[in-house]
MARZA-655020 format. One line per field, with one value per residue (C-alpha): residue number from 1; x, z, y. Coordinates in pm, 1 decimal, m for minus. Layout:
<recs>
n <- [NUM:...]
east <- [X:...]
up <- [Z:...]
north <- [Y:...]
</recs>
This chain:
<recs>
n <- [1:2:3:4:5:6:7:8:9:10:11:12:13:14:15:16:17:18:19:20:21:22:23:24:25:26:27:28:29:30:31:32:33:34:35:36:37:38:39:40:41:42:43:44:45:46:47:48:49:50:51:52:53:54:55:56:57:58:59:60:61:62:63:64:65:66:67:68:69:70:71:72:73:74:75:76:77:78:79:80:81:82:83:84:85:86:87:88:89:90:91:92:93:94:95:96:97:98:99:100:101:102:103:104:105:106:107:108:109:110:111:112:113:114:115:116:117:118:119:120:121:122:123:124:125:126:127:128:129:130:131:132:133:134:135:136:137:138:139:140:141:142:143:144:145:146:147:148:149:150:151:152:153:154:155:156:157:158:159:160:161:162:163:164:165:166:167:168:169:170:171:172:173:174:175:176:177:178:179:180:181:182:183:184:185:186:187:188:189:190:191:192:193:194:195:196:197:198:199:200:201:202:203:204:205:206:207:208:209:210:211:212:213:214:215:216:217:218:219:220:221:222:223:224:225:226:227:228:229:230:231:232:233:234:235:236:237:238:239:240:241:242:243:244:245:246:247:248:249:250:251:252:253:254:255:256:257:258:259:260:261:262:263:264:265:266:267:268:269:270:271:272:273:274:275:276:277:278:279:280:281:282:283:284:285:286:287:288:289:290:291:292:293:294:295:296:297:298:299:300:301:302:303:304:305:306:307:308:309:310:311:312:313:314:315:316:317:318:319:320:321:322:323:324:325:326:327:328:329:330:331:332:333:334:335:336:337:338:339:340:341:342:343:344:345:346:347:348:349:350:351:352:353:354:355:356:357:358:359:360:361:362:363:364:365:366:367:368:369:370:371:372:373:374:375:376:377:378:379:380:381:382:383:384:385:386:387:388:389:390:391:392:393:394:395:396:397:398:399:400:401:402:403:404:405:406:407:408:409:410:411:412:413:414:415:416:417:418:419:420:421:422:423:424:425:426:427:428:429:430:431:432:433:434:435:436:437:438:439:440:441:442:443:444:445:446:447:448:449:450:451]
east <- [0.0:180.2:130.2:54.0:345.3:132.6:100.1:545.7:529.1:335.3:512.1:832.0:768.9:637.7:985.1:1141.6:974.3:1019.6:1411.4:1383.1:1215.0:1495.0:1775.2:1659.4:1433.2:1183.0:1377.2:1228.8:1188.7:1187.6:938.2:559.1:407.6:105.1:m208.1:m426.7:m674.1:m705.3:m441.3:m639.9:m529.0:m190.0:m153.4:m255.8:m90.5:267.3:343.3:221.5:428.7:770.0:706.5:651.4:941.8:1189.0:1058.6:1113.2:1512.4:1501.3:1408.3:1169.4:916.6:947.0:596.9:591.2:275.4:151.0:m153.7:m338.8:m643.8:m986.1:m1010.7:m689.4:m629.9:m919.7:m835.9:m446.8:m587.5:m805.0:m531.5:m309.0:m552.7:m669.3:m312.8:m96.7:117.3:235.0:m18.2:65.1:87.6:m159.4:m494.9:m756.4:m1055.9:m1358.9:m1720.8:m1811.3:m1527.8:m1556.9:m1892.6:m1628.9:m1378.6:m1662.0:m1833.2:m1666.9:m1626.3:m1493.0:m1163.8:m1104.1:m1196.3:m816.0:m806.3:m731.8:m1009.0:m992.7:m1316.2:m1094.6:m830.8:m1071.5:m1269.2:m1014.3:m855.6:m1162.6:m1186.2:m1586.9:m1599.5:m1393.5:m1544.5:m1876.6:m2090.1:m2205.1:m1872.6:m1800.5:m2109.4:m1976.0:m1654.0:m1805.2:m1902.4:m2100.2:m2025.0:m1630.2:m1483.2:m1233.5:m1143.5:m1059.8:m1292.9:m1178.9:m1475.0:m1886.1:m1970.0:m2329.6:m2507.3:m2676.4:m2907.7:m2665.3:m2873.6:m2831.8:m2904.4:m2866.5:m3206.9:m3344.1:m3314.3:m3358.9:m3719.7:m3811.4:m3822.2:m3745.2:m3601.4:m3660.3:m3979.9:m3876.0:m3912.0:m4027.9:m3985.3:m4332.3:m4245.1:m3946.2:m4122.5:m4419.6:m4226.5:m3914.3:m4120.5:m4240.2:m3853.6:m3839.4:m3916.5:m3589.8:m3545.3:m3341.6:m3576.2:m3621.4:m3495.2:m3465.5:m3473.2:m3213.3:m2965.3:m3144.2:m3235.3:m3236.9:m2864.1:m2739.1:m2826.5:m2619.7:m2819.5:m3106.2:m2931.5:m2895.0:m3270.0:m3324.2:m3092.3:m3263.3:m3635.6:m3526.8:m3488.4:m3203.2:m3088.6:m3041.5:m3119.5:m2854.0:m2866.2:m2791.9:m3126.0:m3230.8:m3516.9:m3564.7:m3935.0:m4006.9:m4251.3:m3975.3:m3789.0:m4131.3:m4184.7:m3863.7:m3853.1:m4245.0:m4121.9:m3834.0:m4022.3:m4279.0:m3962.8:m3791.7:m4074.3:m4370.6:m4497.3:m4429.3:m4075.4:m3846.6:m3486.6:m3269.5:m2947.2:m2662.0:m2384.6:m2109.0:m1732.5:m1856.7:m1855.7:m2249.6:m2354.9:m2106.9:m2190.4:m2578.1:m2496.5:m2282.1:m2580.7:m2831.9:m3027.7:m2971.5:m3050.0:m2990.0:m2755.9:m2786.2:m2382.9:m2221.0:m1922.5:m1640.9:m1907.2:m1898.0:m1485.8:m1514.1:m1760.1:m1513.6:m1249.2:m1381.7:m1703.1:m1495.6:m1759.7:m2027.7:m1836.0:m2069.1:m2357.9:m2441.8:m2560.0:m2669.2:m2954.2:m3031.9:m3209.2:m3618.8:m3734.6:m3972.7:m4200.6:m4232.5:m3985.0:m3799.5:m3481.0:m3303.9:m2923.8:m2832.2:m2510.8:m2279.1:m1961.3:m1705.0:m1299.7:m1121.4:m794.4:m762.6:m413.0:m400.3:m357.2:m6.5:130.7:446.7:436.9:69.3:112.6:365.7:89.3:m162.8:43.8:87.6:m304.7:m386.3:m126.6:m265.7:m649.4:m637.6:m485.6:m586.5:m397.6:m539.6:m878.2:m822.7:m671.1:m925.2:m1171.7:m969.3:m814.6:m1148.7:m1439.2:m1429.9:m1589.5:m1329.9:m1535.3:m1336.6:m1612.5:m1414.4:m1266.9:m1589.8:m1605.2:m1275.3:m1292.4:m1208.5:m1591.4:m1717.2:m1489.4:m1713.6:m1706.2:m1706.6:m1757.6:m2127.0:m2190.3:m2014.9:m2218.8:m1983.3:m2009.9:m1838.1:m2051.8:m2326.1:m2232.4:m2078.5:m2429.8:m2582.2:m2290.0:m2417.0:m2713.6:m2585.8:m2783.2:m2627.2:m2519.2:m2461.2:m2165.0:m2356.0:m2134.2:m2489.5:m2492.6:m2335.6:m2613.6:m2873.9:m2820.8:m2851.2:m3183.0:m3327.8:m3205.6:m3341.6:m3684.5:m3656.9:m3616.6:m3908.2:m4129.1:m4057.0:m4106.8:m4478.4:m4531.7:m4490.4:m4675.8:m4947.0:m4945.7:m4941.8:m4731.3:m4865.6:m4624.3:m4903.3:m5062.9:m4755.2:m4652.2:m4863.3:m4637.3:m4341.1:m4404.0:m4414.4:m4097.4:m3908.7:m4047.9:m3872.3:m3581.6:m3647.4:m3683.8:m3355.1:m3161.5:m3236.2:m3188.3:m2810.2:m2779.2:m2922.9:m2663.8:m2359.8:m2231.4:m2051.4:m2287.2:m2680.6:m2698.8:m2503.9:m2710.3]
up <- [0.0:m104.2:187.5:85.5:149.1:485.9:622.0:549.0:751.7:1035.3:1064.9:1058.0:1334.0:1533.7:1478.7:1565.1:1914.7:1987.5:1939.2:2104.2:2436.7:2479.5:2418.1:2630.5:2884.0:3092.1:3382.9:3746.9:4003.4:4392.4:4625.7:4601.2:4332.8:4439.5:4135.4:4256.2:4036.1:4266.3:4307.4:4603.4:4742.4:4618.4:4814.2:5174.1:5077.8:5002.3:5392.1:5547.8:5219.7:5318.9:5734.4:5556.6:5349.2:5588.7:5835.5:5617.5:5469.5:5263.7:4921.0:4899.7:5133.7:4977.2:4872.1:4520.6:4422.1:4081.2:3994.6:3667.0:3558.7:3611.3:3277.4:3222.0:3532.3:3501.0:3131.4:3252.0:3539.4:3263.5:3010.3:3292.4:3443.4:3126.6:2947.2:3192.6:3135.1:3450.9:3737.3:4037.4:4413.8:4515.8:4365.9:4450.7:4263.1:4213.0:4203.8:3912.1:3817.8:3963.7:3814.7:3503.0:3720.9:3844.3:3484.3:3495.3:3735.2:4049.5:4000.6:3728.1:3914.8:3950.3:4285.9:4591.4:4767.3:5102.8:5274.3:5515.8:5626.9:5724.0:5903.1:6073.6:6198.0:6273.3:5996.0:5919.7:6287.4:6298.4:5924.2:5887.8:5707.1:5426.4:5318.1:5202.2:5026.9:4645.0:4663.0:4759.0:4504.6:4532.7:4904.0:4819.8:4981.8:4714.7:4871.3:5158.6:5206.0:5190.7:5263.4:5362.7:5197.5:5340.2:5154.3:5295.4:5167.7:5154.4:5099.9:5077.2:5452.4:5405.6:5111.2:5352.5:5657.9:5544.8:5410.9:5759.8:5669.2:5927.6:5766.6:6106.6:5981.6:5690.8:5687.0:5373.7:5032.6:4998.4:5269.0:5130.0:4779.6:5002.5:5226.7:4956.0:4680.3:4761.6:4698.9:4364.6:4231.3:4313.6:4294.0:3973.7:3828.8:3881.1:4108.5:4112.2:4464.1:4331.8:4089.7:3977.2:3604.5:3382.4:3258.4:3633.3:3657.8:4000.5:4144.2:4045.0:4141.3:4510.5:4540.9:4442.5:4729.2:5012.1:4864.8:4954.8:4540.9:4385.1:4096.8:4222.3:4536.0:4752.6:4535.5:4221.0:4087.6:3895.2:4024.1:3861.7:3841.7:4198.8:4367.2:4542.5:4196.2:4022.2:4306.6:4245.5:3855.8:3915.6:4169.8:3919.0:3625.9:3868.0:3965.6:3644.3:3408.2:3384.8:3430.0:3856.1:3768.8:4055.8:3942.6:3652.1:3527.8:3733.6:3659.8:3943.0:3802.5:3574.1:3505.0:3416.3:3761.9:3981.7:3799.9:3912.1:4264.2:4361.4:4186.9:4436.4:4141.7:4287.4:4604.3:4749.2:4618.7:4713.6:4879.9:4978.0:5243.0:4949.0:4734.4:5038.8:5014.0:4670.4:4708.5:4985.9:4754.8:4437.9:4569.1:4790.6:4706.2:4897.0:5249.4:5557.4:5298.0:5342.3:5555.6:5609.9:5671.9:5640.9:5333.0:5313.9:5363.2:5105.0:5340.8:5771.2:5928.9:5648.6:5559.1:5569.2:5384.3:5076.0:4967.0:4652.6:4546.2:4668.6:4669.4:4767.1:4801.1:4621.5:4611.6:4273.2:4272.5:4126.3:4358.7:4460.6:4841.8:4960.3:5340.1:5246.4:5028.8:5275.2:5593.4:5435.0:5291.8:5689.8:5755.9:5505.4:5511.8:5924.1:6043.6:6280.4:6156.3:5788.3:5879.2:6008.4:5688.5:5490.7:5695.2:5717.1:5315.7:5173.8:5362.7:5344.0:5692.0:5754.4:5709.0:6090.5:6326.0:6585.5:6472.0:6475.2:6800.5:6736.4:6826.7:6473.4:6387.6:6593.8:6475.1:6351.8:5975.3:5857.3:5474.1:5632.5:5861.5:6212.3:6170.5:6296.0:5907.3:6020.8:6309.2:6103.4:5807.6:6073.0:6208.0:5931.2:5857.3:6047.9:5790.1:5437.9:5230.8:5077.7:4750.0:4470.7:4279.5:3984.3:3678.1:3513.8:3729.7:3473.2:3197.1:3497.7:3531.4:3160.8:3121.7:3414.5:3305.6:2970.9:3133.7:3335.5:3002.3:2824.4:3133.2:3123.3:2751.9:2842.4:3113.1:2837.5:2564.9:2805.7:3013.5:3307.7:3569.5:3909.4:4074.0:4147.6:3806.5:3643.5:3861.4:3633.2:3337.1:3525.5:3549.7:3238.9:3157.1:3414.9:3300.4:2950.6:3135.1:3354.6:3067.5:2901.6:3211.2:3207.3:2855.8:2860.1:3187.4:3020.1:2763.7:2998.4:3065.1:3349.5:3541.1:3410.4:3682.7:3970.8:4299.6]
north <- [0.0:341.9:572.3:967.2:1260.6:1334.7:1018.6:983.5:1349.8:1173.4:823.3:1098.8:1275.3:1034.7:812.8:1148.4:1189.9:836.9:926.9:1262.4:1064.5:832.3:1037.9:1325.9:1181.8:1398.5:1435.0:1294.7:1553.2:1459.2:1594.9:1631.1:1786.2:1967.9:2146.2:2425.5:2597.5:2900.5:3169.4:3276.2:2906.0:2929.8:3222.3:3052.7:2764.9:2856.5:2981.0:2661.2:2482.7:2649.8:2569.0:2207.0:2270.6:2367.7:2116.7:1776.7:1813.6:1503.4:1632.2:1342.2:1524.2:1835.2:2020.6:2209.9:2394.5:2437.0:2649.8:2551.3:2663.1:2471.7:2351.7:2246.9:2103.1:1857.3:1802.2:1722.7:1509.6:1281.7:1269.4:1142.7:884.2:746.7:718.9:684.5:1008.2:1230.0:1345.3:1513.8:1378.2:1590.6:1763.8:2006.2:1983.3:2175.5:2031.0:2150.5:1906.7:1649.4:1431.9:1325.2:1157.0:876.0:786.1:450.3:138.0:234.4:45.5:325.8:616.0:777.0:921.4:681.1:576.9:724.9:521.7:356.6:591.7:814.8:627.5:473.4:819.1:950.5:1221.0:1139.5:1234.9:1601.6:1679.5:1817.8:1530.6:1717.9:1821.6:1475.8:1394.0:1576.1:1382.3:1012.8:828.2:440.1:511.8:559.5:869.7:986.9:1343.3:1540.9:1825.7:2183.5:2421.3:2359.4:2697.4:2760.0:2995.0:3332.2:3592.0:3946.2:4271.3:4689.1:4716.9:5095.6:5121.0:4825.6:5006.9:5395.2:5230.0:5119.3:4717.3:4493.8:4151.8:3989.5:3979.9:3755.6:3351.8:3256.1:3348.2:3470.7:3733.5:3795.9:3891.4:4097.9:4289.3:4391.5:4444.3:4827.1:4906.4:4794.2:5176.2:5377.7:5745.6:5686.5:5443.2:4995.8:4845.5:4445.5:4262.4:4014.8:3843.0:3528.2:3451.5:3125.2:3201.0:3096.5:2713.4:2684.2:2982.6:2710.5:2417.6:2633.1:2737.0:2360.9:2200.0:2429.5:2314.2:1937.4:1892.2:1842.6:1603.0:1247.3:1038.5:876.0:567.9:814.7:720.0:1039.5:1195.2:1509.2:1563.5:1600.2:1821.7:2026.8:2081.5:2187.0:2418.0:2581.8:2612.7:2766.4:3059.1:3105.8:3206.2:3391.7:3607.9:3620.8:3669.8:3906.5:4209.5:4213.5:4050.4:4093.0:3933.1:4068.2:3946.7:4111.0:3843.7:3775.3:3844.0:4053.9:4446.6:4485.3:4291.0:4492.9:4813.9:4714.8:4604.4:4916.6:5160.2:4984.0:4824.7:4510.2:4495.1:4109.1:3849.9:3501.9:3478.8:3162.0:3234.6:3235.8:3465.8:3709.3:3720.5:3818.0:4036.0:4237.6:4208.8:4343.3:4555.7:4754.6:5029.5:4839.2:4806.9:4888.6:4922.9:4540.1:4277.0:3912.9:3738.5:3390.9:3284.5:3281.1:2932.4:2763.8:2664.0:2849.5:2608.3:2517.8:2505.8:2867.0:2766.7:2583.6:2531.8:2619.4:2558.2:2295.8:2161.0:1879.5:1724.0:1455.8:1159.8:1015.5:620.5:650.8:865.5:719.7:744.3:768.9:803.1:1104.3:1256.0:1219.1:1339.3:1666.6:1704.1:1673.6:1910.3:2171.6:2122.3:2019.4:2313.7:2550.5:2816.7:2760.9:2719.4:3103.3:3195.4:3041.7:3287.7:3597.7:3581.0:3465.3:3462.4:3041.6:2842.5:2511.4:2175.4:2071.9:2123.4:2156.4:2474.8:2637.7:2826.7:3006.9:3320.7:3450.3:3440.9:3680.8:3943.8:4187.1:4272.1:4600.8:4502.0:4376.5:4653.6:4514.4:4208.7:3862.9:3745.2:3461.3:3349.7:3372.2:3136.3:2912.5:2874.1:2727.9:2516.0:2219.4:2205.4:2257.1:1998.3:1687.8:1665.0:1431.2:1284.3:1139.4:1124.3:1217.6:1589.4:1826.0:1675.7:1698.2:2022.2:2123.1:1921.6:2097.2:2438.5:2370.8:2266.5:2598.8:2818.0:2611.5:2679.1:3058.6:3071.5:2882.6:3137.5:3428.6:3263.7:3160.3:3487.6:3297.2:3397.9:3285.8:2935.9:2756.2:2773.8:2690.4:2357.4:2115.6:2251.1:2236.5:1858.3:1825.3:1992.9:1808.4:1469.6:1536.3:1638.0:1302.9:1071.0:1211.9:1187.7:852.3:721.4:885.9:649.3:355.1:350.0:336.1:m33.8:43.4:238.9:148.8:m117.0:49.8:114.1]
</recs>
């Protein structure tokens, strides 16, 4: 068979890097290697790494951080598992990452299982529950938790307050919609009570979590169309569409959304604890202008947190020396002295429940008027919601944020704006979404029969 000029160029070059690979071969470096996604992380971590550092003199031990961006570090982290080509000793991951690293048998899944060790040392003990639930997977634990990251309800205290509203008086959503809404017409035009619109599917995912929804049950059986979840997608479109709309789009990280919170056309944010340090760091504008409160329940009684967001520490199964990998992730993510970093730097409640009365939440924060920010996220810690580690979440979530968009677009071309009358349809939507869901699962071998 005569081969074409570009298939020569490609048999070429791949003799050529064969050559080039033994003759100059990648080089092996001692010590740990550690990837971080966040440069806020990096920043915390590199004191506590040179104490490790300078502690441990065989070069063996030695810590070396690496920060690489979310995408590539989970693309790096597949490549690696799947083909065998370098990974680090140590990971953090985000959860928004980490559904693709359990879509096959759990004698592929690439990180070390950590099931045992923790229980054996106690960790499932010191760690706040919930924190675990994103990173276990078929009742594996496959990561050390980093953060809970409860989720509060921030708002202009000084328009709240120079109006005369009381937000004591404020359980349920329905309140929160009744007693807000006469502030909606500023002096320089709308106002919008808050950020929430059908572009933001974790917002959703959030509102979802505190309703008792969500997007699978503990066995990862998808259960999509529930009551709870119709509930939420109905209120939704009642806030986001309409003539008595309350929401807009006011994006975070982005110029148009700070632009609107700063000019007090926003006027509430739905702010997990690390939302709240980035809100200090980039809204400096906004400082003693704010407070918290927690969220509005769905129902008097109810739930009043969700929670959003999520890392872990994770030991890939080929790191050389696991009990050196995992002494220093205790080191980093156990210590007292980080977990009051992680609060003072970035706004971020430990997972270690024993570090929870330290004095360092009830300093009071000026950014939210005097208020003890901390002590107030660290309250609701204890009752963040589960989550789940279905390989199946990041399509769950598009199918349900495409049944939210379908149901808004009914709303409009229906005129029909009130959540009750718009639950039946809501059902529907979330069946198609259901019935999707579970003809993608279907077709997986490894995981269509997995309880």
């Amino acid at each position: 068979m005569q081969l074409s000029p570009g298939s020569w160029s490609i048999l070429a070059l791949a003799l050529l890097s064969s050559i080039a690979l033994l003759l100059f071969p990648i080089p092996h470096r001692s010590g740990e290697t550690f990837w971080i996604f966040s440069t806020d992380h990096i920043l915390m971590y590199q004191p506590v790494i040179a104490d490790w550092n300078k502690a441990h003199a065989d070069p063996d031990e030695q810590v070396t951080a690496y920060v690489i961006g979310t995408a590539p570090l989970s693309r790096r982290l597949q490549s690696g598992f799947l083909s065998g080509t370098p990974v680090p000793d140590l990971t953090e991951v985000e959860s928004s990452m980490i559904a693709s690293f359990f879509s096959g048998p759990l004698d592929a899944v690439g990180f070390t299982d950590l099931t045992d060790i923790i229980h054996r040392e106690g960790l499932d003990q010191k760690i706040n529950p919930a924190s675990f639930s994103p990173w276990t997977n078929r009742g594996h634990i496959f990561g050390l938790p980093h953060d809970v990251h409860p989720v509060l309800l921030a708002y202009r205290a000084d328009i709240v307050e120079a109006a005369g509203i009381d937000v004591t008086k404020i359980e349920t959503w329905d309140d929160f919609v009744r007693v807000m809404s006469p502030l909606m017409q500023g002096p320089d035009g709308r106002r919008y009570l808050m950020n929430v619109w059908e572009t933001n599917p974790r917002t959703m995912e959030t509102l979802m979590l505190q309703a008792g929804g969500g997007f699978f049950d503990a066995d990862l059986k998808p259960e999509l169309d529930s009551d709870a979840n119709a509930r939420v997608l109905s209120t939704i479109v009642s806030w986001i569409a309409g003539p008595h709309r309350i929401c807009v789009d006011a994006p975070d990280f982005d110029a148009e959304g700070n632009y609107m919170y700063l000019h007090g056309e926003v006027l509430c944010s739905i702010m997990p604890d690390w939302l709240a340090g980035v809100w200090m760091k980039d809204l400096p504008g906004l400082s003693g202008k704010m407070k918290l409160m927690p969220l509005p329940a769905w129902e008097k009684g109810g739930l009043r947190t969700s929670v959003f967001g999520g890392t872990m520490l994770g030991i890939p199964k080929r790191a050389p020396d696991f009990q050196r990998s995992w002494d220093f992730a205790k080191h980093l993510y156990l210590s007292p002295d980080l977990a009051r970093d992680l609060y003072r730097k970035v706004g971020i409640i430990t997972p270690v429940r024993a570090y929870w009365n330290d004095p360092v939440y009830d300093e009071p924060n000026p950014y939210f008027s005097g208020q003890p920010s901390g002590r107030l996220y660290v309250q609701m810690a204890g009752l963040v919601p589960m989550r789940t580690s279905s390989p199946y979440k990041p399509l769950a979530v598009i199918a349900v944020n495409d049944a939210l968009i379908r149901l808004k677009h009914f709303a409009e071309r229906s005129d029909t704006f009130d959540p009750a009358a718009l639950q039946a349809q809501a059902h529907r939507e979330l069946e198609i979404a259901q019935a999707d869901i579970e003809r993608k699962m279907a077709a997986n071998a490894f995981l269509a029969n997995t309880p």
